[in-house]
C-alpha positions in Angstrom: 104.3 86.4 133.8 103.0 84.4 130.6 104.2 85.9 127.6 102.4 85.3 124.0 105.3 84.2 121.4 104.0 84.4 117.6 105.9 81.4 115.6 105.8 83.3 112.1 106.9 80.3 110.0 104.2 78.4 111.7 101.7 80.7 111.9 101.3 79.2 115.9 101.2 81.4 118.7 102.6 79.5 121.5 102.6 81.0 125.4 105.7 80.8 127.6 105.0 80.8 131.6 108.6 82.9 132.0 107.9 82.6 136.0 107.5 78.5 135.8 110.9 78.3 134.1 113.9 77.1 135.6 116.1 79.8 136.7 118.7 78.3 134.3 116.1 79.0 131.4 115.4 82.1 132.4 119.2 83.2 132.6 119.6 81.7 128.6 117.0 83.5 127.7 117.9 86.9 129.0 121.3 86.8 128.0 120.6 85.2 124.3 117.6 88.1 124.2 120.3 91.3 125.4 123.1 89.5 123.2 121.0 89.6 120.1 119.0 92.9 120.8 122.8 94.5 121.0 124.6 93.1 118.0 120.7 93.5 116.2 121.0 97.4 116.9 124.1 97.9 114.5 123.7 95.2 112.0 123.4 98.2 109.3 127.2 99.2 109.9 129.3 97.4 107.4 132.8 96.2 109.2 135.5 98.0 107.7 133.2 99.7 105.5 134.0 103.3 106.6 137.1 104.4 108.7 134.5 104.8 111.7 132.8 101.7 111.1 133.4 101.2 115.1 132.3 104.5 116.5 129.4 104.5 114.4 128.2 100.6 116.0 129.2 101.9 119.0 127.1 104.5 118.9 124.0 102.2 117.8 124.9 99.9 121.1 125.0 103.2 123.4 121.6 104.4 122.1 119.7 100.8 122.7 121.2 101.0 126.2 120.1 103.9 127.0 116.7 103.5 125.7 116.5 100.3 127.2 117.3 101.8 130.3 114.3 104.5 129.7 111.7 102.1 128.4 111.8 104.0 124.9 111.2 100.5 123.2 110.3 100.4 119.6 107.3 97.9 119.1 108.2 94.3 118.1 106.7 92.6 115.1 106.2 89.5 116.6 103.9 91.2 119.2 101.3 91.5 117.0 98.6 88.9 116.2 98.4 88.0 112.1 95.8 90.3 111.5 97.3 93.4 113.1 100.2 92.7 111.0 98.1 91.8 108.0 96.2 95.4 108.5 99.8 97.1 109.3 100.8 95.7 105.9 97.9 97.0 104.0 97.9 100.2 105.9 101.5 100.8 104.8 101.4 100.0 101.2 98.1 102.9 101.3 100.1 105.3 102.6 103.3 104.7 100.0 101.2 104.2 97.4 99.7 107.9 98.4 102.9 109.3 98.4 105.0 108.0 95.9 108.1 110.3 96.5 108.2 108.5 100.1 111.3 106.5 100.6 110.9 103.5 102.4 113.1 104.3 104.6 110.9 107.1 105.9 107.6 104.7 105.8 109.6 102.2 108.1 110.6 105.3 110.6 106.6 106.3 110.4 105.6 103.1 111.3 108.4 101.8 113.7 107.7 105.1 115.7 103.8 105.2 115.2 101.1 102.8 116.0 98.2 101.5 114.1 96.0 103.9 115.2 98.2 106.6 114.5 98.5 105.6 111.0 94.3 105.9 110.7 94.9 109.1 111.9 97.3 110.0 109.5 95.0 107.9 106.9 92.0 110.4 108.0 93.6 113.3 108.1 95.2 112.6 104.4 92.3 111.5 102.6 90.1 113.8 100.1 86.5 114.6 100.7 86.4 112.8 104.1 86.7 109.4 102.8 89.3 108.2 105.7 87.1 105.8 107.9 85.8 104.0 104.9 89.5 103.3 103.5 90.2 102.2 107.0 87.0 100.2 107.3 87.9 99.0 103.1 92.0 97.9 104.5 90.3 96.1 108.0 88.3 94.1 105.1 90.5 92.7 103.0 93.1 92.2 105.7 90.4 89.6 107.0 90.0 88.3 103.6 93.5 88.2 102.7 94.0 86.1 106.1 91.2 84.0 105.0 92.5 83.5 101.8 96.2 82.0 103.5 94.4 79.8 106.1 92.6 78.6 103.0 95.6 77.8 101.3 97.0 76.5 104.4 94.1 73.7 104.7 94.2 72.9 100.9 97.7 72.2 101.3 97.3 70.1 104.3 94.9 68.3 102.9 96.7 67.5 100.2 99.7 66.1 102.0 99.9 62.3 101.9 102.6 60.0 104.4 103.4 57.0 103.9 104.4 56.1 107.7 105.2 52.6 107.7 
């Protein structure tokens, strides 16, 4: 299976033929992935910080296990192309700005839990006098643009590199 790894300092997407691999490769990589997810799941507990600092990580290591074992996965980031990410973005600062009283905490449940389309729905549903699509159609814009805009950058930037190689 060839999976589609997004680079997000680069910007690169780069693809990974995990069947090609060395089995070697393929054990680092599942045990460095399941070693990170699990110490990942509780970084929010603070050690020492409450008497049941320990239970409480515990707990978060239990619950990724189990959901793990389920397939109850919460999406990945990096499993989105820039412009689903771009439109994400814009899509959630709509939605806060909308509701003000929202903590963020909330808005990062909503959109950990709910996909894009989803969020339109909500965006439809939310939106006076019918106006949903065209905000939708209005955020797919300028997420284009605003991806435009940093490829722009990107190449002016570039350009404007100069190496002296000898």
């Amino acid at each position: 299976m060839t999976y589609s790894i997004f680079i997000a300092k680069t910007g690169r997407t780069i693809e990974v033929d995990f069947d090609a691999l060395p089995d070697v490769s393929k054990e680092y990589l599942i045990k460095y992935g399941l070693k990170q997810c699990f110490n990942d799941c509780h970084s929010s507990v603070k050690v020492g910080g409450e008497d049941d600092w320990m239970d409480k990580a515990n707990a978060f290591v239990d619950i990724k296990l189990e959901k793990l074992e389920s397939g109850e996965l919460r999406r990945e980031a990096n499993a989105f192309t820039p412009l689903e990410r771009e439109l994400e973005k814009l899509a959630y600062l709509h939605v806060k700005q909308a509701n003000p009283k929202a903590t963020k905490k909330a808005l990062a449940k909503l959109f950990e839990k709910e996909g894009i389309e989803d969020i339109f729905d909500l965006i439809r549903k939310k939106t006076s006098g019918n106006n949903g699509d065209k905000v939708i159609e209005d955020l797919k814009k300028q997420a284009v643009k605003n991806l435009e805009a940093i490829e722009k950058a990107r190449k002016v930037k570039i350009e404007g590199l100069d190496f002296d190689l000898d």
